[in-house]
N, CA, C and O atoms as a GROMACS GRO file, in nm:
protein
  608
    1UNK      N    1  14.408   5.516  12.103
    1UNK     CA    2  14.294   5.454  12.164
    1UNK      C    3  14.218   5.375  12.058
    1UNK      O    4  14.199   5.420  11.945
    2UNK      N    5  14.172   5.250  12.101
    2UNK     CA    6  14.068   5.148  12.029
    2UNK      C    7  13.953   5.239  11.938
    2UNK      O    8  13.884   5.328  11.987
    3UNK      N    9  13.949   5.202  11.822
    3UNK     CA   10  13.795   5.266  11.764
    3UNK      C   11  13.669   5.268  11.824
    3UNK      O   12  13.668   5.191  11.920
    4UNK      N   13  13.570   5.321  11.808
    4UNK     CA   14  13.444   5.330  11.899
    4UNK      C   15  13.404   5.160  11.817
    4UNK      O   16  13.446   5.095  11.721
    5UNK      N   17  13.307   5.147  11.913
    5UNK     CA   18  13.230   5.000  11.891
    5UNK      C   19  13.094   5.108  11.818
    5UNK      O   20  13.033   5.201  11.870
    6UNK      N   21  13.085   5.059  11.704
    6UNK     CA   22  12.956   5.106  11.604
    6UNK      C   23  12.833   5.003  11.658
    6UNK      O   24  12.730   5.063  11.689
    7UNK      N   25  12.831   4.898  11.670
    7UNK     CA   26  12.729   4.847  11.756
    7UNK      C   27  12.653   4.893  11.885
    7UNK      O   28  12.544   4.858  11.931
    8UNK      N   29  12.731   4.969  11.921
    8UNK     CA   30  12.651   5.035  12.051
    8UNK      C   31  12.662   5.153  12.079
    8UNK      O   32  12.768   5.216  12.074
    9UNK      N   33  12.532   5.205  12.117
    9UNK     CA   34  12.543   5.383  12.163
    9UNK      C   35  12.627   5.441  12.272
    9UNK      O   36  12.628   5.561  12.300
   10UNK      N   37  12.712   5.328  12.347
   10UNK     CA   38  12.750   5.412  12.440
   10UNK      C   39  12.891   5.517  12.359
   10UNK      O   40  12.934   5.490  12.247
   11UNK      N   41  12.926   5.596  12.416
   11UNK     CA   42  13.042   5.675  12.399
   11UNK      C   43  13.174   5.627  12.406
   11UNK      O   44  13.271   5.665  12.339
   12UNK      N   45  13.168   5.520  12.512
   12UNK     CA   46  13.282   5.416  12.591
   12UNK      C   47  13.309   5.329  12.448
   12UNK      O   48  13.228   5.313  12.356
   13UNK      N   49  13.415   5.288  12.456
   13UNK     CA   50  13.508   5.208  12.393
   13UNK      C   51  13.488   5.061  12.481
   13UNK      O   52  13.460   5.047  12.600
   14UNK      N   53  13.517   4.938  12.358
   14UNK     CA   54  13.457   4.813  12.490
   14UNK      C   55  13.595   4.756  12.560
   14UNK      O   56  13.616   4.659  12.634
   15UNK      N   57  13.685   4.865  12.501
   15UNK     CA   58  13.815   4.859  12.601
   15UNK      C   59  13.781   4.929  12.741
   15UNK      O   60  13.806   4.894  12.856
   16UNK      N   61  13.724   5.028  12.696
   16UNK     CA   62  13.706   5.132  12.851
   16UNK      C   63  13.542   5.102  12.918
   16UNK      O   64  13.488   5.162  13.010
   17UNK      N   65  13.504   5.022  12.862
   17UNK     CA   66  13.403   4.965  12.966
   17UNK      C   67  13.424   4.879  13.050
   17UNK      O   68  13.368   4.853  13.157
   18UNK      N   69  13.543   4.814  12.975
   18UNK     CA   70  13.588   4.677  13.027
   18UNK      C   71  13.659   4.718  13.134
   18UNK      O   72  13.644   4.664  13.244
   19UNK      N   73  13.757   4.831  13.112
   19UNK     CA   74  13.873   4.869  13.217
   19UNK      C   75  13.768   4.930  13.365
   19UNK      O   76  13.804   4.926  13.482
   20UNK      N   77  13.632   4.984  13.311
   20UNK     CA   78  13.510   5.043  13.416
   20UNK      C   79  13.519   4.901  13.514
   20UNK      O   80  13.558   4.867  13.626
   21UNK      N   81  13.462   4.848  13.405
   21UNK     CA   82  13.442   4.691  13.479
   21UNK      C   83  13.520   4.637  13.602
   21UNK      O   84  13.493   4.596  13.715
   22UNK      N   85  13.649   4.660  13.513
   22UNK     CA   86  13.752   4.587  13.615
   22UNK      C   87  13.755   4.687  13.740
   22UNK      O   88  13.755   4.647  13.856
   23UNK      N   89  13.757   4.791  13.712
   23UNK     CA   90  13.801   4.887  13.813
   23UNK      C   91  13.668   4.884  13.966
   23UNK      O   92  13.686   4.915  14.084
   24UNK      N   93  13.559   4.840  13.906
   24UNK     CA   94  13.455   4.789  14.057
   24UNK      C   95  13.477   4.634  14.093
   24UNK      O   96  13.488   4.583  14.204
   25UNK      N   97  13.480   4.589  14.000
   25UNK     CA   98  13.542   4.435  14.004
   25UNK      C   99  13.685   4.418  14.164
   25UNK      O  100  13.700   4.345  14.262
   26UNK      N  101  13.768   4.553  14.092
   26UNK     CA  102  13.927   4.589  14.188
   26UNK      C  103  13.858   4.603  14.320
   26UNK      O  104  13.862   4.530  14.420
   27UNK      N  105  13.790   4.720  14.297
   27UNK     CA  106  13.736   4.786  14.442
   27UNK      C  107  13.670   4.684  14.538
   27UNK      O  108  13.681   4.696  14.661
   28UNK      N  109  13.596   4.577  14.475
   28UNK     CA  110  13.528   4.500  14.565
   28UNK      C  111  13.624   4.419  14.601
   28UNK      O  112  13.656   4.407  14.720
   29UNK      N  113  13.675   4.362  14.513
   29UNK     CA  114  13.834   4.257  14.569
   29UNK      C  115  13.846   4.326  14.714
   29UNK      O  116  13.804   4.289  14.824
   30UNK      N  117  13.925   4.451  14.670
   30UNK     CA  118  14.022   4.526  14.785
   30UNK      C  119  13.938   4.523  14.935
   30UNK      O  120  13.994   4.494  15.040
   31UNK      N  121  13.802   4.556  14.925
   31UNK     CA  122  13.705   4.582  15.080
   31UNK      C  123  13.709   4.449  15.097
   31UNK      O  124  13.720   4.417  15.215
   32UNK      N  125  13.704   4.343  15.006
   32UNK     CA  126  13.686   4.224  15.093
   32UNK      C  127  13.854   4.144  15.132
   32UNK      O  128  13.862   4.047  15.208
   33UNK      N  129  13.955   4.198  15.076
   33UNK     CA  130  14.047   4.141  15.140
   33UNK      C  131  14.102   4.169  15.282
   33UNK      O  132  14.099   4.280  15.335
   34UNK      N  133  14.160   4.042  15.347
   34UNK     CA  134  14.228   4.062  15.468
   34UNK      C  135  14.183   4.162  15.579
   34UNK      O  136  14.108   4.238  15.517
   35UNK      N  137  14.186   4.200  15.694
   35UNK     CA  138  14.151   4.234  15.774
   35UNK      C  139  14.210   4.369  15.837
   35UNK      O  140  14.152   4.441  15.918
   36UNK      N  141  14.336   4.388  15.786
   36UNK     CA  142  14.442   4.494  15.847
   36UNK      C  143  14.452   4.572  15.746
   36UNK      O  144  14.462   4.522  15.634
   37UNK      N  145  14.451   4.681  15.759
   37UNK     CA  146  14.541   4.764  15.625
   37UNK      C  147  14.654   4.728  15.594
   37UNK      O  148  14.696   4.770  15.486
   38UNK      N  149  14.738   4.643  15.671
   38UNK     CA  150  14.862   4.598  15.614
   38UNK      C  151  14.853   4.490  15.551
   38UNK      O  152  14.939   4.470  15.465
   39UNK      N  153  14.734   4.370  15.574
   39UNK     CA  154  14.690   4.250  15.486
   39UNK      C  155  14.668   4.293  15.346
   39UNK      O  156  14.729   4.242  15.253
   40UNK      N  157  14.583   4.384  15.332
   40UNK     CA  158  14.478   4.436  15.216
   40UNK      C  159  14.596   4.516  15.183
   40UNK      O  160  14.610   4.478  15.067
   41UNK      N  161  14.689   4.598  15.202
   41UNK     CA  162  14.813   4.646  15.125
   41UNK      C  163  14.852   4.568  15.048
   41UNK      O  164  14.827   4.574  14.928
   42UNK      N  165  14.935   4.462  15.115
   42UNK     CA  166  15.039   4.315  15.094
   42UNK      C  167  14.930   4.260  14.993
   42UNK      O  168  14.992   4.262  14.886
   43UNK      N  169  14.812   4.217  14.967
   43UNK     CA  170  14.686   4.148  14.868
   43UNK      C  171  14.711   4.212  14.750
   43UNK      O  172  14.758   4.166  14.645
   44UNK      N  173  14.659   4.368  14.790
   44UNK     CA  174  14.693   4.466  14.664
   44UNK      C  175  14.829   4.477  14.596
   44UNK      O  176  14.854   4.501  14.478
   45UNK      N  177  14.908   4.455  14.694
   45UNK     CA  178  15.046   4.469  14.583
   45UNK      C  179  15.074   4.336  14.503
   45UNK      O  180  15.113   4.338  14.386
   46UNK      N  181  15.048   4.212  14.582
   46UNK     CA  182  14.985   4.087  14.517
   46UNK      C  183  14.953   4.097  14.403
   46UNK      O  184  15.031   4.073  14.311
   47UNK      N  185  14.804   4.142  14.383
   47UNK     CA  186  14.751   4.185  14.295
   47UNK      C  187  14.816   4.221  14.127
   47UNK      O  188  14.798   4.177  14.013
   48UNK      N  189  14.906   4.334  14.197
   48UNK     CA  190  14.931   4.403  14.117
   48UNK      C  191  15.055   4.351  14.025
   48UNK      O  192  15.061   4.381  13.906
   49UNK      N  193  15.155   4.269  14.090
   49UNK     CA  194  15.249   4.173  14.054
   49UNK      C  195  15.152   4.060  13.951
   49UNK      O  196  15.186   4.037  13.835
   50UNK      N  197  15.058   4.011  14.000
   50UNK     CA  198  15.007   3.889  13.919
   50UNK      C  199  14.939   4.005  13.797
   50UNK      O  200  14.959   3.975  13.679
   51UNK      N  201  14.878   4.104  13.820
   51UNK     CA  202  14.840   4.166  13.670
   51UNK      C  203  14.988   4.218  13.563
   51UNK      O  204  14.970   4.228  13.442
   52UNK      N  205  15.090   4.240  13.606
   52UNK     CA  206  15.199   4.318  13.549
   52UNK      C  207  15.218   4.116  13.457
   52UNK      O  208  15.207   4.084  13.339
   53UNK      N  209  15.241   4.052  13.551
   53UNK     CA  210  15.277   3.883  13.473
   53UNK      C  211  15.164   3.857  13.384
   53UNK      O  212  15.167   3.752  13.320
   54UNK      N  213  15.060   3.943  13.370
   54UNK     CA  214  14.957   3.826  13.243
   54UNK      C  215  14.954   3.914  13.138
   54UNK      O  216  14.880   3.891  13.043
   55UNK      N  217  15.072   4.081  13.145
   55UNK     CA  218  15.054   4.118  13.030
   55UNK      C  219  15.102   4.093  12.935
   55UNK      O  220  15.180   4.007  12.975
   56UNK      N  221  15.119   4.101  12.833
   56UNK     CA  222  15.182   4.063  12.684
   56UNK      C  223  15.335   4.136  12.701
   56UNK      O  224  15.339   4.233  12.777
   57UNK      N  225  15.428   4.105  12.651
   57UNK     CA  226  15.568   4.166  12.588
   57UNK      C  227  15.533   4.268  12.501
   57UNK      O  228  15.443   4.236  12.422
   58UNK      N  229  15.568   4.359  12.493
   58UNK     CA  230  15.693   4.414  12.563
   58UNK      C  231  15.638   4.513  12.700
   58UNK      O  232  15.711   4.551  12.792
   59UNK      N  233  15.511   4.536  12.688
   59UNK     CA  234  15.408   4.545  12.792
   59UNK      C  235  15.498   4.566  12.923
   59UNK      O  236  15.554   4.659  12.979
   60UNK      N  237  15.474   4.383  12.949
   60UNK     CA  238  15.526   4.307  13.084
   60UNK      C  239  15.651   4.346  13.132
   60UNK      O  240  15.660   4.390  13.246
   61UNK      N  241  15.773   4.334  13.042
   61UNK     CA  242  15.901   4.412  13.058
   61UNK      C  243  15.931   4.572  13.107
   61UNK      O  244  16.027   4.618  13.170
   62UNK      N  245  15.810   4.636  13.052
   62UNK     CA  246  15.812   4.798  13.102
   62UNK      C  247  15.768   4.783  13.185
   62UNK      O  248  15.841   4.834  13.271
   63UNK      N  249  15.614   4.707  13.267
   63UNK     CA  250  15.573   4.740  13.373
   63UNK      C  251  15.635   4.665  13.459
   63UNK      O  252  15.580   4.648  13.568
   64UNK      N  253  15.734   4.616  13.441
   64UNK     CA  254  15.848   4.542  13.560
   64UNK      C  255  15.921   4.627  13.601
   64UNK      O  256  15.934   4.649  13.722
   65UNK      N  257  15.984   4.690  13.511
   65UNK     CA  258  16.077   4.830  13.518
   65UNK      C  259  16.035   4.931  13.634
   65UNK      O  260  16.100   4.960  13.734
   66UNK      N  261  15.912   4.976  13.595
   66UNK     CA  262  15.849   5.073  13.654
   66UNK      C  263  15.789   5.026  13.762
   66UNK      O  264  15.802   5.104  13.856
   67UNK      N  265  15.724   4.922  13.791
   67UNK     CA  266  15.724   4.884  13.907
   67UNK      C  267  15.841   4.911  14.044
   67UNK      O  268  15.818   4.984  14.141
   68UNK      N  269  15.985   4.820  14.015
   68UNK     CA  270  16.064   4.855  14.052
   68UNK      C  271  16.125   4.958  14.091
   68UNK      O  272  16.197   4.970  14.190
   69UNK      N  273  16.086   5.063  13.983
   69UNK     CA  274  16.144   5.194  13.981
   69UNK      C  275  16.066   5.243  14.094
   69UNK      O  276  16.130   5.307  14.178
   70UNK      N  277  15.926   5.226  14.116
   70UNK     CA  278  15.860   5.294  14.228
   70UNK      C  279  15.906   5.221  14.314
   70UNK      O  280  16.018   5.270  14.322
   71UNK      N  281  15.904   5.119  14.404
   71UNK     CA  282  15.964   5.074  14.539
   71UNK      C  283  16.071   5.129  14.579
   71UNK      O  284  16.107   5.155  14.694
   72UNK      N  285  16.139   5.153  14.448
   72UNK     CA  286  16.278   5.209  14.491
   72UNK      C  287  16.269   5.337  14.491
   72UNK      O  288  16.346   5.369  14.582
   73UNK      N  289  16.221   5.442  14.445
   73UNK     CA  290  16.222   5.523  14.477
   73UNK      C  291  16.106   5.637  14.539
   73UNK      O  292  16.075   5.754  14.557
   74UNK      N  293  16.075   5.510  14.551
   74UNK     CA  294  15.875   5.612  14.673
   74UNK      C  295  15.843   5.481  14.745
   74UNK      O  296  15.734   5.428  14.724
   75UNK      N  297  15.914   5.436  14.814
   75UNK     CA  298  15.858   5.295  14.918
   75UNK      C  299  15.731   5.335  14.959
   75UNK      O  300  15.640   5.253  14.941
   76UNK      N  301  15.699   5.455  15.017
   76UNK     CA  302  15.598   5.509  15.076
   76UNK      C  303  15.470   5.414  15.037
   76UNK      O  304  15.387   5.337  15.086
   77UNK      N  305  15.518   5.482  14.904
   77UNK     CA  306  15.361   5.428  14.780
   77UNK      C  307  15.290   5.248  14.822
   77UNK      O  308  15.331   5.144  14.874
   78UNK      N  309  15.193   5.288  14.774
   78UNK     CA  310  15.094   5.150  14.822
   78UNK      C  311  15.068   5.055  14.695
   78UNK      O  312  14.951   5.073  14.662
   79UNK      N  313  15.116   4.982  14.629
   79UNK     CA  314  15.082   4.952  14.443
   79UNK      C  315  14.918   4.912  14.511
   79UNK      O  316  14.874   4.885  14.623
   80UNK      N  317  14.862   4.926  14.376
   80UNK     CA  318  14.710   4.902  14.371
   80UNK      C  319  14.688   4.886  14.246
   80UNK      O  320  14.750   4.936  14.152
   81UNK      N  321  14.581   4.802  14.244
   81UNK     CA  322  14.531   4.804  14.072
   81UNK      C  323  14.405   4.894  14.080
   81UNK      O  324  14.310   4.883  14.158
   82UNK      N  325  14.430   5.000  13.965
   82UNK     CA  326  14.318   5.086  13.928
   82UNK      C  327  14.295   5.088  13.805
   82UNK      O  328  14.377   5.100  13.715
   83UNK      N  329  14.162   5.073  13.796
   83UNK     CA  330  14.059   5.021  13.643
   83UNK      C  331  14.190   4.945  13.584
   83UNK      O  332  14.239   4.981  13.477
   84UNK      N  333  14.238   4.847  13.654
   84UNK     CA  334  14.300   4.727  13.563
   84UNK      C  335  14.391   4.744  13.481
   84UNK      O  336  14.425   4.688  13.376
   85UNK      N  337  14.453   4.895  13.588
   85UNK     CA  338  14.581   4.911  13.545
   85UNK      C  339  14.697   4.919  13.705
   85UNK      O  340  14.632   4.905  13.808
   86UNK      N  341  14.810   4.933  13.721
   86UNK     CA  342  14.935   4.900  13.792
   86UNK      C  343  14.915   5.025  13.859
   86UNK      O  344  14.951   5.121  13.790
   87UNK      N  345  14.861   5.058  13.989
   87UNK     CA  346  14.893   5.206  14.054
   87UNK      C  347  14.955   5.224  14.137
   87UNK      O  348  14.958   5.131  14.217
   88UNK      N  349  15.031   5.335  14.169
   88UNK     CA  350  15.090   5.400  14.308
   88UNK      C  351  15.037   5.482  14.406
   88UNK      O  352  15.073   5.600  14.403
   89UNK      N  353  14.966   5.448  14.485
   89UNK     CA  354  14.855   5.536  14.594
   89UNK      C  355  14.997   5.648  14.759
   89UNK      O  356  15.106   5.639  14.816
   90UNK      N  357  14.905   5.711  14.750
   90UNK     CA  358  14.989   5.749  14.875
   90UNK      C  359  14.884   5.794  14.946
   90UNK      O  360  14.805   5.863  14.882
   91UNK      N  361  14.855   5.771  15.079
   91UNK     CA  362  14.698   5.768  15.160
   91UNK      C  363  14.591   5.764  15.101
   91UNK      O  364  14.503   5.848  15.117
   92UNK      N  365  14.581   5.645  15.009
   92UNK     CA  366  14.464   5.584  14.924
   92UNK      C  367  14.434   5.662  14.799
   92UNK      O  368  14.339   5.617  14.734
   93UNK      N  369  14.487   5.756  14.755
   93UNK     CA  370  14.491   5.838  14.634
   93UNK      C  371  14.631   5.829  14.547
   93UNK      O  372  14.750   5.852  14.569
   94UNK      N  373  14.541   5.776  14.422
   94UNK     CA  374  14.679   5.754  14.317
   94UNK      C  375  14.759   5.848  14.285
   94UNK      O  376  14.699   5.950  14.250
   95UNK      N  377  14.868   5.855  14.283
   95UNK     CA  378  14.977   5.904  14.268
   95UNK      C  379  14.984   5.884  14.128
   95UNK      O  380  14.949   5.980  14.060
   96UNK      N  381  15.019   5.788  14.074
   96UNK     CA  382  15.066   5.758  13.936
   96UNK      C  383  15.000   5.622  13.885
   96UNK      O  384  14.941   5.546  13.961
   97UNK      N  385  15.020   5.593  13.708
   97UNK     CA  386  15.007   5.459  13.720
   97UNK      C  387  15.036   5.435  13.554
   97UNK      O  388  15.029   5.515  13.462
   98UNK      N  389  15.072   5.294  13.555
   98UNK     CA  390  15.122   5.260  13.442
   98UNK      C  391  15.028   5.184  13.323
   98UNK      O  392  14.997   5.068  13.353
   99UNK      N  393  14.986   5.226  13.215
   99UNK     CA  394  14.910   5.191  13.131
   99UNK      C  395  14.951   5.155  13.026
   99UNK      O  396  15.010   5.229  12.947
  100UNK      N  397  14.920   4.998  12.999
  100UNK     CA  398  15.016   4.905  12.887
  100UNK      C  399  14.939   4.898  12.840
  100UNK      O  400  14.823   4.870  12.868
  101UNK      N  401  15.044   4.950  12.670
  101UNK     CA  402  14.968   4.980  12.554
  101UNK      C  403  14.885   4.869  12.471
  101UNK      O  404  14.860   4.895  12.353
  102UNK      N  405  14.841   4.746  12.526
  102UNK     CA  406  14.815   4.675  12.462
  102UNK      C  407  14.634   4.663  12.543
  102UNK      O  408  14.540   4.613  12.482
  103UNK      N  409  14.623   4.725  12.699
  103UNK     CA  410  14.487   4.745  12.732
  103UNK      C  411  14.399   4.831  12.637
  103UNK      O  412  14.282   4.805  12.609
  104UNK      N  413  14.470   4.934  12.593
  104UNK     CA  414  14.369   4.983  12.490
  104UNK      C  415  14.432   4.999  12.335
  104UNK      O  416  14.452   5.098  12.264
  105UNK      N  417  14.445   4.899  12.321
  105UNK     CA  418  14.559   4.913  12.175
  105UNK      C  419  14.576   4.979  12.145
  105UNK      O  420  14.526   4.999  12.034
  106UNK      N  421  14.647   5.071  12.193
  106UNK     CA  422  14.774   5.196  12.185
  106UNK      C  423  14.909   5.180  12.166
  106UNK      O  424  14.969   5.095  12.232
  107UNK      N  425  14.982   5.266  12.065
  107UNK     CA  426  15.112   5.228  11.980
  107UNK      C  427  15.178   5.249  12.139
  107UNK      O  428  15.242   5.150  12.175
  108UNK      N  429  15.175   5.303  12.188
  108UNK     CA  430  15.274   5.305  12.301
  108UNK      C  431  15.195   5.240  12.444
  108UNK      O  432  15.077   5.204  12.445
  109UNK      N  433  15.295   5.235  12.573
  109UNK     CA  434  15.241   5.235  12.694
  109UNK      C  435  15.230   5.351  12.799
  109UNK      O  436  15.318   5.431  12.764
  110UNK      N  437  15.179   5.391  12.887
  110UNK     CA  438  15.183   5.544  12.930
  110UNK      C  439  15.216   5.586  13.065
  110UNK      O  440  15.106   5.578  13.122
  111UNK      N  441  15.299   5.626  13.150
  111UNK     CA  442  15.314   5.624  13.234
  111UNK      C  443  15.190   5.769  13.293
  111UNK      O  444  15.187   5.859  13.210
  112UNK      N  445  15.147   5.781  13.352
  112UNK     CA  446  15.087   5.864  13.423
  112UNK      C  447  15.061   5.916  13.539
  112UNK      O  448  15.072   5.842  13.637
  113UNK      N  449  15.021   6.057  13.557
  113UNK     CA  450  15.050   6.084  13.674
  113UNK      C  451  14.909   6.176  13.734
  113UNK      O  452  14.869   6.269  13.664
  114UNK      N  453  14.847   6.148  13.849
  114UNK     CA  454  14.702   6.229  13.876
  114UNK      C  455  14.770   6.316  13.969
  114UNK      O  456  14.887   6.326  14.006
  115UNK      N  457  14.609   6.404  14.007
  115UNK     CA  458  14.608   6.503  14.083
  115UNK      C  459  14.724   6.515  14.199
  115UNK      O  460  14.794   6.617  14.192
  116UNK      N  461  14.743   6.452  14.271
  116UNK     CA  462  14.824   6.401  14.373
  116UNK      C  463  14.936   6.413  14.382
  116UNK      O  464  14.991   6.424  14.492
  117UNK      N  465  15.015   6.412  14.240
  117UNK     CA  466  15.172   6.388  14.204
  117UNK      C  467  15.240   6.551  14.193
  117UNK      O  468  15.191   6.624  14.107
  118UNK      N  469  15.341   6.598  14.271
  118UNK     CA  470  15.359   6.678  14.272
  118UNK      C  471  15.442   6.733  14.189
  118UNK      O  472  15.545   6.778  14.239
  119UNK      N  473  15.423   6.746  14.026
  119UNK     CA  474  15.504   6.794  13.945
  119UNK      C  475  15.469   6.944  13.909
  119UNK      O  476  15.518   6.987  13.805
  120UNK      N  477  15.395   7.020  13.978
  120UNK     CA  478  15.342   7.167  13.932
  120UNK      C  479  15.510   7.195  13.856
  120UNK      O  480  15.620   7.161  13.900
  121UNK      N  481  15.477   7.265  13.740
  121UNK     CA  482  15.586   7.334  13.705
  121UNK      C  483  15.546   7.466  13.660
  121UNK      O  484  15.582   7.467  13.542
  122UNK      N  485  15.490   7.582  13.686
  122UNK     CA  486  15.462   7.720  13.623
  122UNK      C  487  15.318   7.666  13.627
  122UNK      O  488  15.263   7.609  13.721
  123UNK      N  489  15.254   7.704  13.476
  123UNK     CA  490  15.123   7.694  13.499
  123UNK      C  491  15.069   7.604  13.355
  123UNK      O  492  14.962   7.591  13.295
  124UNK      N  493  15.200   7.556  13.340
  124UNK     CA  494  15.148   7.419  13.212
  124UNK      C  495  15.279   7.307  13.225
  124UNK      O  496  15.395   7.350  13.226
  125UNK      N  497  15.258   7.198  13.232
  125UNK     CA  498  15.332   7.058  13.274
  125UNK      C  499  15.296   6.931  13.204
  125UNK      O  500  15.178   6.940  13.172
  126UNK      N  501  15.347   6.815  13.167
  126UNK     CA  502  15.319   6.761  13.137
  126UNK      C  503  15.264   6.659  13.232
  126UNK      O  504  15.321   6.681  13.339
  127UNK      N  505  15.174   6.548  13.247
  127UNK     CA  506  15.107   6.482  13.349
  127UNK      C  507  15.140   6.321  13.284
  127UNK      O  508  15.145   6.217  13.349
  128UNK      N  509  15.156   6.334  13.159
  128UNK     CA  510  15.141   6.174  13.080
  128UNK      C  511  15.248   6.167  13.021
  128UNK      O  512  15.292   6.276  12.984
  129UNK      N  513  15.336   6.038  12.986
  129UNK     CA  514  15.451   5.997  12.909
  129UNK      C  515  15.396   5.894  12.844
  129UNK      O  516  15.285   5.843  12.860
  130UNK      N  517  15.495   5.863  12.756
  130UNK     CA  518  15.461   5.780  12.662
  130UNK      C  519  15.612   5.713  12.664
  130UNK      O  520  15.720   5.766  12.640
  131UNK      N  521  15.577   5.563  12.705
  131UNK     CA  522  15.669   5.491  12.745
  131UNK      C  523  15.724   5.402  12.628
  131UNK      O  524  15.657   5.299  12.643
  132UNK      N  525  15.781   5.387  12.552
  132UNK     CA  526  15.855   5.231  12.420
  132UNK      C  527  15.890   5.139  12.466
  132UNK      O  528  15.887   5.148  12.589
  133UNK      N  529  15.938   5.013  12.417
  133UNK     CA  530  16.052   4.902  12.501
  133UNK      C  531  16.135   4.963  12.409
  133UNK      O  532  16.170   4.869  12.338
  134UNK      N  533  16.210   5.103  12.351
  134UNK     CA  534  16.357   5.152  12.388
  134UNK      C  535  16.337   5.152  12.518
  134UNK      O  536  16.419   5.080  12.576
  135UNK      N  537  16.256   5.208  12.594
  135UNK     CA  538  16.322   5.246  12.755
  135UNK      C  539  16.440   5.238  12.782
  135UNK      O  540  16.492   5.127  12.768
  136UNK      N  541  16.504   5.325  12.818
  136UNK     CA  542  16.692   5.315  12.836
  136UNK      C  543  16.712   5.319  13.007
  136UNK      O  544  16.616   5.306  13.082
  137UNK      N  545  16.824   5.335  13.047
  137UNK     CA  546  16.899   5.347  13.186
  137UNK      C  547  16.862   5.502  13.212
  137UNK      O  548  16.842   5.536  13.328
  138UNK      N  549  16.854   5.589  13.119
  138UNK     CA  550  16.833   5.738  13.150
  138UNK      C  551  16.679   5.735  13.120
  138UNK      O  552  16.656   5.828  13.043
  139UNK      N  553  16.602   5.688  13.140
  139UNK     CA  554  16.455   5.719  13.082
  139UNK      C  555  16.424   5.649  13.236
  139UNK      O  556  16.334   5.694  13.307
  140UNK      N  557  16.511   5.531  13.278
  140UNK     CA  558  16.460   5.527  13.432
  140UNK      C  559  16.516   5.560  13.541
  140UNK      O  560  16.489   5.520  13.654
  141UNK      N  561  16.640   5.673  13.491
  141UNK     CA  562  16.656   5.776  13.584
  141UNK      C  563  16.570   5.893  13.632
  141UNK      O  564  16.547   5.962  13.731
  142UNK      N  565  16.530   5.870  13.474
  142UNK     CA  566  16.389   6.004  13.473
  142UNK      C  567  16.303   5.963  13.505
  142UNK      O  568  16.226   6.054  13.535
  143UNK      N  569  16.264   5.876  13.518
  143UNK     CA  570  16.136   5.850  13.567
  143UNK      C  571  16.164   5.833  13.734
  143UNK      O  572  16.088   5.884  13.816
  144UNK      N  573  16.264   5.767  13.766
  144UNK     CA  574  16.298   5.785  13.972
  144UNK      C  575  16.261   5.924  13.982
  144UNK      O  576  16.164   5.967  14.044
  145UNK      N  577  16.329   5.977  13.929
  145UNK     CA  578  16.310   6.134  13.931
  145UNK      C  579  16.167   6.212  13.915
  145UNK      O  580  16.141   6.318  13.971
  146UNK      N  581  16.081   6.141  13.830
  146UNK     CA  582  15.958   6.206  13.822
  146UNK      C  583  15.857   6.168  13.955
  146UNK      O  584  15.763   6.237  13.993
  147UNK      N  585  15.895   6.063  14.002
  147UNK     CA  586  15.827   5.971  14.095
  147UNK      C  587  15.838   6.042  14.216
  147UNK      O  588  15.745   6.070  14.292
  148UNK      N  589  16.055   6.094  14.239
  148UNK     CA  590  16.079   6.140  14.362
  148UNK      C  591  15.970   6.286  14.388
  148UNK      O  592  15.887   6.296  14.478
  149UNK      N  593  15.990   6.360  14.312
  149UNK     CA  594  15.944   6.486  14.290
  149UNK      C  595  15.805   6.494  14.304
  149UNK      O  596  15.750   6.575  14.379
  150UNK      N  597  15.721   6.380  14.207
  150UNK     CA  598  15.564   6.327  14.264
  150UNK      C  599  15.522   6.326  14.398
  150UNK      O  600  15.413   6.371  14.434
  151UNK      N  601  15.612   6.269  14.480
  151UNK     CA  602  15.571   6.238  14.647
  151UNK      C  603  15.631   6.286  14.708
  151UNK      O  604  15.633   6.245  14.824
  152UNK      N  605  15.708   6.390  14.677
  152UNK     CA  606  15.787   6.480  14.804
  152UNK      C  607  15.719   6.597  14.852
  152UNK      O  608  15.768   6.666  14.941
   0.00000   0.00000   0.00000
């Protein structure tokens, strides 16, 4: 994560104010688009395609991947942008979402997963990955796999 900003008292990083920002910035987009839940779906996934294209390499290449990887294997899912990052909703609650390491200049990018995603394993699990451009053919097997298991 970005160093604190010494200029200002807040606690927030002016990466994670910014991502605050975006994320009411998102929300108001979304209430004012289209008229149907299926318009304002189709907008949001819009959305979410034109944010995955303005990120930087090698960024852009993973969140193409993973994009993909969710349609294909959780159609269900709704993409959405949350705080101005790539999400997967399933009845308006994120499921997962992909965080490129270059929003908060972080050595890696992160795939993540909230409350919602059904990976309970015992009574300690991991919730966050840490994604490279290695990404291989078996890293997005594993990940279909983390996704399937998320929404089933």
């Amino acid at each position: 994560m970005a160093a604190r900003d010494d200029a200002s008292e807040s606690t927030f990083t002016a990466e994670e104010r910014a991502a605050m920002r975006e994320h009411v910035a998102e929300v108001t987009a979304s209430r004012k688009r289209g008229t149907t839940k299926a318009e304002k779906a189709a907008l949001d996934a819009q959305a979410v395609v034109e944010k995955i294209a303005a990120m930087p390499e090698p960024d852009r290449g993973l969140a193409e991947r993973i994009h993909r990887i969710a349609r294909e294997a959780a159609p269900e899912l709704t993409p959405k942008l949350w705080y101005g990052m790539p999400a997967y909703a399933k009845d308006g609650a994120v499921v997962f979402f992909f965080q490129d390491a270059a929003k908060f200049r972080a050595r890696y990018s992160t795939l993540g997963f909230q409350d919602p995603a059904r990976l309970d394993d015992g009574s300690f699990w991991p919730t966050s990955f840490a994604v490279t451009p290695d990404f291989s053919d078996a890293d997005e097997q594993r990940v279909a796999e983390l996704i399937r298991r998320a929404t089933a």
